[in-house]
C-alpha positions as CSV (number, residue, x, y, z in Angstrom):
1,X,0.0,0.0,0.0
2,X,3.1,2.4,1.0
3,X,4.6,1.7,-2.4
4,X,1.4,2.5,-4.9
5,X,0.7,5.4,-2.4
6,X,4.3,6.9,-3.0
7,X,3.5,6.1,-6.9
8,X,0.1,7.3,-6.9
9,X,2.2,11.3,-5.6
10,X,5.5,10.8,-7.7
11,X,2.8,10.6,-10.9
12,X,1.3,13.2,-9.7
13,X,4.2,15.4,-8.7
14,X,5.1,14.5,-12.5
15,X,1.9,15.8,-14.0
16,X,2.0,18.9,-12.1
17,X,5.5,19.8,-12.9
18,X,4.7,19.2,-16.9
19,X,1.2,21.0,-16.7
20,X,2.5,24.3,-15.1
21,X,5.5,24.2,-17.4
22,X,2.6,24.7,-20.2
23,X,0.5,27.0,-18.7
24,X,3.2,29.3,-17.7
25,X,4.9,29.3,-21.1
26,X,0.9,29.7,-22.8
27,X,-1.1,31.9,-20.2
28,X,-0.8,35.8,-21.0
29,X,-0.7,38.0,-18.2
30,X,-2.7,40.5,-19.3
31,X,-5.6,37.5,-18.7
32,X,-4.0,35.4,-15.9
33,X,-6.7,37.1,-13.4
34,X,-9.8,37.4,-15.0
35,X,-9.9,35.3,-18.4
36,X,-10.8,32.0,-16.9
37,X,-13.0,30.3,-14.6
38,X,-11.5,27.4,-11.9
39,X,-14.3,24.5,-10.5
40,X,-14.7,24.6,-7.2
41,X,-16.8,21.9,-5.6
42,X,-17.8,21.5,-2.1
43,X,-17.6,18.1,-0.1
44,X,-20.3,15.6,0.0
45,X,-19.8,12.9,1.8
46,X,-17.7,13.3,5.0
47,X,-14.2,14.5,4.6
48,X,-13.7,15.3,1.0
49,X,-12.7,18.3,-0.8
50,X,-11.8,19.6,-4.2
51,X,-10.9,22.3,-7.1
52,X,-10.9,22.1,-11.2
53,X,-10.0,24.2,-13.8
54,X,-11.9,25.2,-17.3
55,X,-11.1,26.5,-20.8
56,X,-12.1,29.7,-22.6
57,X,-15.5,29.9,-24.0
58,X,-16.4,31.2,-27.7
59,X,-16.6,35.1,-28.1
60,X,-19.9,36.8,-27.7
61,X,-21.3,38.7,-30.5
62,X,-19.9,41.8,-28.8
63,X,-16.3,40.3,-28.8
64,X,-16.3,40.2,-25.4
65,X,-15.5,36.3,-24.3
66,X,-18.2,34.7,-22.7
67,X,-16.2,33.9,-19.8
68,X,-15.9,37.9,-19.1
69,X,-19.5,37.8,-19.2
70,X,-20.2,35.0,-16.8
71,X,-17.8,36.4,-14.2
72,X,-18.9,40.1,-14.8
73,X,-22.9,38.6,-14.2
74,X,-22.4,36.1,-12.1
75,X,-18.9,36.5,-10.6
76,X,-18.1,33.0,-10.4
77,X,-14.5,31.6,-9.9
78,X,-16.0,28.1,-10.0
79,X,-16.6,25.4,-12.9
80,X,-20.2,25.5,-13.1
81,X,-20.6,23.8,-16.6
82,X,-21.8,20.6,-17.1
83,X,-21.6,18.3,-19.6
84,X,-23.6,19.9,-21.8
85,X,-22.4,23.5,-22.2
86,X,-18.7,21.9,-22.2
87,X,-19.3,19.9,-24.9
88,X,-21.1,22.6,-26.9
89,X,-18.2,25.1,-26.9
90,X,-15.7,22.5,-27.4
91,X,-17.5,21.4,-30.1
92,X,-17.6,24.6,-31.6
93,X,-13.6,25.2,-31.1
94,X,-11.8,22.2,-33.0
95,X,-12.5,18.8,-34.4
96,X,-10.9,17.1,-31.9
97,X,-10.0,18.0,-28.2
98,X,-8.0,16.7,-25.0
99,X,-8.1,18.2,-21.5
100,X,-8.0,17.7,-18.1
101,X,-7.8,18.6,-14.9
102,X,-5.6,17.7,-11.4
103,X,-6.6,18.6,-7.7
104,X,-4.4,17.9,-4.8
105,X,-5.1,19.0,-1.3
106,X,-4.3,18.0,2.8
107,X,-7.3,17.6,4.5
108,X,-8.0,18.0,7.9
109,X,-11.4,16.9,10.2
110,X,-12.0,17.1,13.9
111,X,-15.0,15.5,14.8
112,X,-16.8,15.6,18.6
113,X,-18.9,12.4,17.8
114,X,-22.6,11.7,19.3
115,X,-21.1,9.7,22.3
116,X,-18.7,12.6,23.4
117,X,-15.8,10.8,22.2
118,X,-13.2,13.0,20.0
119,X,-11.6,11.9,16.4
120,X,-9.2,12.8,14.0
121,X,-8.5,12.6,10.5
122,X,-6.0,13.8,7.9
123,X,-5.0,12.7,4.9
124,X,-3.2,14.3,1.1
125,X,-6.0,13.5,-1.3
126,X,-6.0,13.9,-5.2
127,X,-8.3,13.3,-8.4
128,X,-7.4,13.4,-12.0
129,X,-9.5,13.4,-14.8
130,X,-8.1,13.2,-18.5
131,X,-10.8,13.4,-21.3
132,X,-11.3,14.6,-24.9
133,X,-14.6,15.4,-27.5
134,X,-14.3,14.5,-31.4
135,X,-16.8,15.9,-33.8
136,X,-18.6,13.3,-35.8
137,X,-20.1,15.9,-38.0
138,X,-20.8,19.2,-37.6
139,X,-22.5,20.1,-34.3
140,X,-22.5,16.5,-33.5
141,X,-20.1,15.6,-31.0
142,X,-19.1,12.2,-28.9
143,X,-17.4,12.9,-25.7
144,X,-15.0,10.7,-22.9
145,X,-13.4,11.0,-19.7
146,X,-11.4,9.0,-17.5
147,X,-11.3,9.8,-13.8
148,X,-9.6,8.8,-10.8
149,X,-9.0,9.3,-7.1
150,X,-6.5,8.5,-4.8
151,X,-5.3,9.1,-1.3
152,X,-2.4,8.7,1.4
153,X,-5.2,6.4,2.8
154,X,-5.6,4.3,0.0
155,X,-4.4,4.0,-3.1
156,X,-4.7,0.8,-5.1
157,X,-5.7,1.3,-8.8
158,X,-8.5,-0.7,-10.8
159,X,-10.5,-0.3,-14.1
160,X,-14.0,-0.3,-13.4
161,X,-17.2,1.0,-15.0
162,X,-19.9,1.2,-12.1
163,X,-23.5,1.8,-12.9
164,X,-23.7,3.6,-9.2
165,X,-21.6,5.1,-7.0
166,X,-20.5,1.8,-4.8
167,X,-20.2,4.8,-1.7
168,X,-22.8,7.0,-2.0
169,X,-21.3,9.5,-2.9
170,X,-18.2,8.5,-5.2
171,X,-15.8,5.9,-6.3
172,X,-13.7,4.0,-4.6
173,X,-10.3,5.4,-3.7
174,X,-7.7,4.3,-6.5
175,X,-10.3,3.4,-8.8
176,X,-10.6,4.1,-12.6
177,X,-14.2,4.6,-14.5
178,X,-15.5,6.4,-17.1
179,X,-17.1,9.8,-15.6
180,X,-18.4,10.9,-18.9
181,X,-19.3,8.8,-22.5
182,X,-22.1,10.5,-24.3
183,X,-23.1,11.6,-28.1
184,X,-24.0,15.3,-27.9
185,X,-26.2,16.7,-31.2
186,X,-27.0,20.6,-31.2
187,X,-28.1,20.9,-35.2
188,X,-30.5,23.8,-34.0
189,X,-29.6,27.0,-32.3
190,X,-32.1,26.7,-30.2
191,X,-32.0,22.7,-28.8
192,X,-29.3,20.8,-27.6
193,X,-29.1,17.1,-26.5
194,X,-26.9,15.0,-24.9
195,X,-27.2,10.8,-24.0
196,X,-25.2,8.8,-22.1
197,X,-22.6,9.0,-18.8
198,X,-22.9,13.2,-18.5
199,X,-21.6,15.4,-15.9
200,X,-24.9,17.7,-15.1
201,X,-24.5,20.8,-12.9
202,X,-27.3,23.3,-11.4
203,X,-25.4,25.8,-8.8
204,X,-25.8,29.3,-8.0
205,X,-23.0,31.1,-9.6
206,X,-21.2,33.3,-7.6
207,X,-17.8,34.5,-5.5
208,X,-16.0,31.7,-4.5
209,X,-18.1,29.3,-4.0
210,X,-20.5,27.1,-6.5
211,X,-23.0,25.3,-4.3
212,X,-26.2,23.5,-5.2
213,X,-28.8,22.1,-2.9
214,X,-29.7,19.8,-5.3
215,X,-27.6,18.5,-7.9
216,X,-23.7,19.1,-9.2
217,X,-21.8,15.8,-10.1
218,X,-18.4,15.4,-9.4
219,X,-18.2,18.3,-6.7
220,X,-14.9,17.9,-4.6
221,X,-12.2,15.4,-5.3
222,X,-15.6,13.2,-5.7
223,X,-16.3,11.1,-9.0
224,X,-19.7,10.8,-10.0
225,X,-22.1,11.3,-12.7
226,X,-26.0,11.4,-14.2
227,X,-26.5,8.3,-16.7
228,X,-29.6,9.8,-18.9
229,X,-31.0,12.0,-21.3
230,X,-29.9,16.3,-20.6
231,X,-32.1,18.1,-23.5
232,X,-31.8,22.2,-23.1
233,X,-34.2,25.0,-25.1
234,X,-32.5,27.7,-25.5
235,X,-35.8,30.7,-25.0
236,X,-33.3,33.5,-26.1
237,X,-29.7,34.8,-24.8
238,X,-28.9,33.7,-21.5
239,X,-32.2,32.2,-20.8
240,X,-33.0,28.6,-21.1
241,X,-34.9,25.3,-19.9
242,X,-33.7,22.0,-18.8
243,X,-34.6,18.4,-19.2
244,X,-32.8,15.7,-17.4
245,X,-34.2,12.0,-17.5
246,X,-31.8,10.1,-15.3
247,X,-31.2,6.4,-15.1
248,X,-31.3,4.3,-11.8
249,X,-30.6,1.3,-11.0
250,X,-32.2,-1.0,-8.0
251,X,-28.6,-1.0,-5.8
252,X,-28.5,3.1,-6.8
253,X,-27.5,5.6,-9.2
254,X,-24.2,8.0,-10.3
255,X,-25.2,10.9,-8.2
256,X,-25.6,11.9,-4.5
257,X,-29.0,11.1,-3.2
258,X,-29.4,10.7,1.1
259,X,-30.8,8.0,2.9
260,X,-33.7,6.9,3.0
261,X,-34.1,7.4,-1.3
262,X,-34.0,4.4,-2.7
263,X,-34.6,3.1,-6.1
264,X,-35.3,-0.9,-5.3
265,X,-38.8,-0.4,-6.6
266,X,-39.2,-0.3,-10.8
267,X,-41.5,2.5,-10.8
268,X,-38.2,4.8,-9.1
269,X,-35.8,3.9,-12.3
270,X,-36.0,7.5,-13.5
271,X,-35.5,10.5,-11.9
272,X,-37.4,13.5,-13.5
273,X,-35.2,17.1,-13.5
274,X,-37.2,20.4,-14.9
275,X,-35.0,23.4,-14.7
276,X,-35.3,27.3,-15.9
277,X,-32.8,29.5,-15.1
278,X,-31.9,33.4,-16.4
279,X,-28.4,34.8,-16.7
280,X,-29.7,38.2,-18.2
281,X,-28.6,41.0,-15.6
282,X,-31.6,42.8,-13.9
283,X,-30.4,45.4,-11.6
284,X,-27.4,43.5,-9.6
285,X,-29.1,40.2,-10.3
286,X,-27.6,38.1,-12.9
287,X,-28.6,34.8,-12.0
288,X,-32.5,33.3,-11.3
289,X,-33.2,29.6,-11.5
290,X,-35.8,27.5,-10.3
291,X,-35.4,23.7,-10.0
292,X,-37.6,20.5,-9.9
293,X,-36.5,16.9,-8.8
294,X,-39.5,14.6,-8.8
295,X,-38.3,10.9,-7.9
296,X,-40.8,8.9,-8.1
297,X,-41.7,5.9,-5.3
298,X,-38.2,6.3,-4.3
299,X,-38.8,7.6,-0.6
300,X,-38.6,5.1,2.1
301,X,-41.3,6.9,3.9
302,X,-40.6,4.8,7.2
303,X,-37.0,3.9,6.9
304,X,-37.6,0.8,5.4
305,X,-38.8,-1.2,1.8
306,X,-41.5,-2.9,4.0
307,X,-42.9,0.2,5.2
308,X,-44.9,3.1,2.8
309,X,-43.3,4.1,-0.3
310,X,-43.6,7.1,-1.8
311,X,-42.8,9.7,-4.4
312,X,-39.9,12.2,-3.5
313,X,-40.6,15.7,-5.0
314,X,-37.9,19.0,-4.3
315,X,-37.9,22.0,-5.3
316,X,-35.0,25.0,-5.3
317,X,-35.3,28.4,-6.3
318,X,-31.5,30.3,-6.8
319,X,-30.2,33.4,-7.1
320,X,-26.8,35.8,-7.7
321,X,-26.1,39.1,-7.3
322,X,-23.2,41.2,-8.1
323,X,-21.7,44.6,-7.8
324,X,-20.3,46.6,-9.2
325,X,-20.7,45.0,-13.1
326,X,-17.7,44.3,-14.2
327,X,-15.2,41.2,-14.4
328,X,-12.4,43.3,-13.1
329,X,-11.7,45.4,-10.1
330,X,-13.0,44.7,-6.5
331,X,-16.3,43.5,-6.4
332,X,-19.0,41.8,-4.0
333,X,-21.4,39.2,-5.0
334,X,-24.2,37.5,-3.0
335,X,-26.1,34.2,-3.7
336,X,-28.5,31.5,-2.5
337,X,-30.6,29.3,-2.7
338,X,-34.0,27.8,-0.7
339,X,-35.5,24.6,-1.5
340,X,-38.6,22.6,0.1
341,X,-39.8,18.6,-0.4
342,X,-43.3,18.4,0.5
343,X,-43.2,14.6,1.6
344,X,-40.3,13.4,3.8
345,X,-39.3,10.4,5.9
346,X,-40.9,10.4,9.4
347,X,-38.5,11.1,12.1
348,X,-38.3,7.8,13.7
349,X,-36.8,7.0,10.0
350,X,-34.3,9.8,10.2
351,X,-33.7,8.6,14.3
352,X,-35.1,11.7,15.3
353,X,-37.1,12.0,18.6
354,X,-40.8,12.4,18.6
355,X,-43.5,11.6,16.0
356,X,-44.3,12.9,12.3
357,X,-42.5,13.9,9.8
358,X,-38.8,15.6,9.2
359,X,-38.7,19.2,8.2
360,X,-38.2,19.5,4.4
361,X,-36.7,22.8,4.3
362,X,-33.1,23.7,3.1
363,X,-31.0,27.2,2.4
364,X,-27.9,28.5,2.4
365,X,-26.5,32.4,1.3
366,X,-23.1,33.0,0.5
367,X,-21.3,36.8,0.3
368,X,-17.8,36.8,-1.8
369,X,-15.5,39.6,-2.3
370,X,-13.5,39.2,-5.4
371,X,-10.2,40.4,-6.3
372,X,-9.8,42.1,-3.3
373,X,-6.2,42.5,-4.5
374,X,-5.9,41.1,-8.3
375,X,-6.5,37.6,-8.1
376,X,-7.4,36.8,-4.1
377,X,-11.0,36.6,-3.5
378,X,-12.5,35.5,-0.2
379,X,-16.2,34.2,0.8
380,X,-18.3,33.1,3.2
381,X,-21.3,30.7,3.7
382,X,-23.7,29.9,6.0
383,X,-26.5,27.0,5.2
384,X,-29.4,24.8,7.2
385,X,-30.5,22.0,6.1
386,X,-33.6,19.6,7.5
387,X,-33.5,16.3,8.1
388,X,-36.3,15.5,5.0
389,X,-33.9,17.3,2.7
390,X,-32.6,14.4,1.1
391,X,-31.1,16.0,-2.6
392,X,-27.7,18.1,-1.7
393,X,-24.5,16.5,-2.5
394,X,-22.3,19.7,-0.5
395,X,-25.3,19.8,2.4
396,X,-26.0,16.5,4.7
397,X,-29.4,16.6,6.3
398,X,-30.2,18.2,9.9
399,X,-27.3,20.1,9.4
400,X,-25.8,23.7,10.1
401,X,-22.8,24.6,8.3
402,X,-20.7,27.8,8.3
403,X,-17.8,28.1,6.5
404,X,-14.8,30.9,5.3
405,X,-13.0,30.5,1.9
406,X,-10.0,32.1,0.2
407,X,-9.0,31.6,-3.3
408,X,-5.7,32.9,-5.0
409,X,-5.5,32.5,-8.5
410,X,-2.0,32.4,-9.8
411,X,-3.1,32.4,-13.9
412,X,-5.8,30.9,-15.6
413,X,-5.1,27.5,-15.2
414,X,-4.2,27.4,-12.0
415,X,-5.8,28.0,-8.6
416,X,-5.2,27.3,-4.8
417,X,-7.8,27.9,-2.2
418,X,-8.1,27.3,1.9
419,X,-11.2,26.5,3.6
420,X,-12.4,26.1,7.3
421,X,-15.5,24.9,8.0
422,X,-17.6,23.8,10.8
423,X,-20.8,21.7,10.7
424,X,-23.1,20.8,13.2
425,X,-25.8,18.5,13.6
426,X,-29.3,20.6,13.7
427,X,-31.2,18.4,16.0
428,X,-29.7,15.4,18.5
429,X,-30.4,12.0,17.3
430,X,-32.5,10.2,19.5
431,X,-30.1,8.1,21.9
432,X,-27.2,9.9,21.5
433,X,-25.5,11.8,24.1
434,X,-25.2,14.8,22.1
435,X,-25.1,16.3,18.4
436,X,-22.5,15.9,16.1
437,X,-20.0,18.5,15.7
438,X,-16.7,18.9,12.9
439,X,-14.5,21.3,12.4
440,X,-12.3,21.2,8.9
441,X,-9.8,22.2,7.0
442,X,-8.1,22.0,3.5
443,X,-5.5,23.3,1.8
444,X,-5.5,22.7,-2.3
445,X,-4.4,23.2,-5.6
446,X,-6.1,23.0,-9.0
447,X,-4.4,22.6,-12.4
448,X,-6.5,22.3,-15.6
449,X,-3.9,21.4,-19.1
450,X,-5.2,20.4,-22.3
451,X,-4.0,20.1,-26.1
């Protein structure tokens, strides 16, 4: 284990090395600050964490790159494109394209645990994911990606192509799998579609931080994914509906869904996504969404496939602000997001005390300050989420969460960012001597290359 763990950080140390030699030779400084945007995902399961980088996106009619726009509206540092807004531009660049991406980090987690007993973890984590798009014709693309993660921990790589996650909430550690294979068509301006292993994202866009209370594959140094159908109408500039008919399969499915979802029964083997969301500037807003996840028969009502059964519905509504407009220059931008499920497990399900139902509720806000000096940002965040909200893959359920983020980055390609965060549980489970409490930290570095 020592010796593919040493491997598993020489290769890395390797990549890094070779990828930085590129982008400092290619990146121009009069861009290294504002030209492109860096992925930042939050952790889902317990201790995880994360950062990726993207490429430029096409010029705007008004020769102003799209990637100016989408900071200036929605002042994201973070990759908040999914599979099929990735595949469109890169479609629309070449015939044939290879990038990728490398996060590294130390993580840190102190954890007071329900029985008053104290623990400790730390650990250097990693993912890489290497991946390419060749058009078939034009506007017709086929897309790939390999992914992998690895850890101090555990390190012990395998080829393996799960149809869901075997965690929860990712691969295993050291494993190799495809994270995207799909066939993307857009022949008209105003329809795309995309089948097969996709990477779908729905955040709010803004500061540092690109959060989601309901869905955002392959947040952190995860590796997951939405096995389905992603078809997008495009109502006019910056404004546009979403489609997503996601596969499941009876032991799971690729992305994060919470205990007790579960998708034994066949009438739960698709997962229903309806999404509208604005990017046109009103005032400081530059970012409205609304969001629908309707799962159905998938909710163990009471804990178990024996009890009631029924249909999980969420909704979230988003938003960003920003100001001053601009992609340059100090700026501050606010965001959130509130979602509510209207049937949720019962509280003796969830191990909560007393009878009824959970809570569905769920919200967070987040406040950034961008280029406070040119190229350091810094954020906050503060989110609660009830025990019935059972959809976030960076927010557990019955859980408070406040957290402080800084984010330096060095040129386009390449970003480093330190977060400390503490959680706590909202309410005590019943039988325990006391709620939950962590407190955790990362240090990281992201590195996007391609050719």
């Amino acid at each position: 284990m020592q010796n593919a763990c040493f491997g598993f950080v020489v290769s890395l140390a390797c990549l890094v090395n070779a990828a930085y030699a590129q982008t400092t030779t290619a990146s121009d400084p009069a861009v290294s600050d504002v030209g492109y945007t860096l992925q930042d995902s939050e952790e889902i399961g317990e201790d995880a964490a994360s950062a990726s980088a993207d490429d430029a996106e096409p010029p705007t009619s008004d020769g102003e790159s799209s990637t100016e726009a989408v900071d200036a509206d929605s002042g994201s540092l973070d990759d908040a494109s999914g599979s099929i807004e990735e595949g469109r531009d890169a479609g629309e660049i070449d015939v044939a394209t290879v990038k990728g991406d490398l996060r590294v980090g130390y993580f840190r987690t102190d954890t007071d645990e329900r029985d008053s007993s104290e623990r400790s973890t730390s650990e250097i984590r990693g993912r890489i994911r290497m991946g390419g798009n060749f058009n078939i014709k034009d506007k017709l693309i086929i897309r790939g990606r390999l992914a992998s993660t690895c850890s101090t921990d555990e390190c012990n790589p395998e080829l393996v192509v799960d149809s869901a996650l075997p965690t929860g909430s990712s691969i295993e550690l050291g494993d190799i799998t495809l994270d995207q294979l799909y066939i993307h068509g857009y022949r008209r301006e105003k329809f795309d579609v995309a089948i097969g292993r996709l990477q779908t994202k729905f955040v709010s866009r803004a500061g540092v931080y690109a959060k989601s209370l309901d869905r955002n594959d392959s947040n952190n140094v995860n590796v997951n994914w939405t096995d389905g159908v992603h078809g997008v109408w495009h109502v006019k500039q910056d404004v546009a509906g979403h489609l997503i008919l996601q596969k499941n399969q009876a032991d799971g499915t690729g992305s994060v869904r919470r205990g007790p979802i579960d998708f034994n029964d066949d009438d739960s083997r698709i997962t229903y996504f309806l999404a509208w969301e604005s990017m046109r500037r009103v005032g400081p807003i530059n970012q409205r969404g609304v969001d629908i996840t309707y799962m159905p028969k998938s909710l163990l009502k009471d804990g178990g496939r024996t009890g009631r059964i029924k249909d999980y519905i969420g909704v979230v509504g988003r938003f960003a602000t920003s100001w001053p407009a601009g992609s340059t220059g100090p700026r501050l931008n606010i965001a959130g997001e509130i979602g509510y499920a209207p049937e949720t497990p019962t509280r003796a399900a969830m191990g909560l005390v007393g009878d009824g139902d959970t809570d569905g509720f769920a919200w967070f806000v987040t406040a950034s300050v961008l280029d406070f000096r040119p190229g350091h940002s810094a954020g906050i965040n503060y989110g609660r989420t009830d025990a019935g909200w059972l959809l976030s893959p960076q927010f557990r359920e019955n859980d408070e969460l406040i957290e402080i983020r800084y984010v330096w980055r060095r040129s386009r390609d390449l970003a480093v960012d330190v977060r400390v965060r503490r959680r706590e549980e909202l309410e005590q489970v019943e039988n325990s001597g006391r709620k939950r409490d962590e407190l955790d930290f990362f240090a990281r570095f992201t590195l996007g290359f391609g050719y």
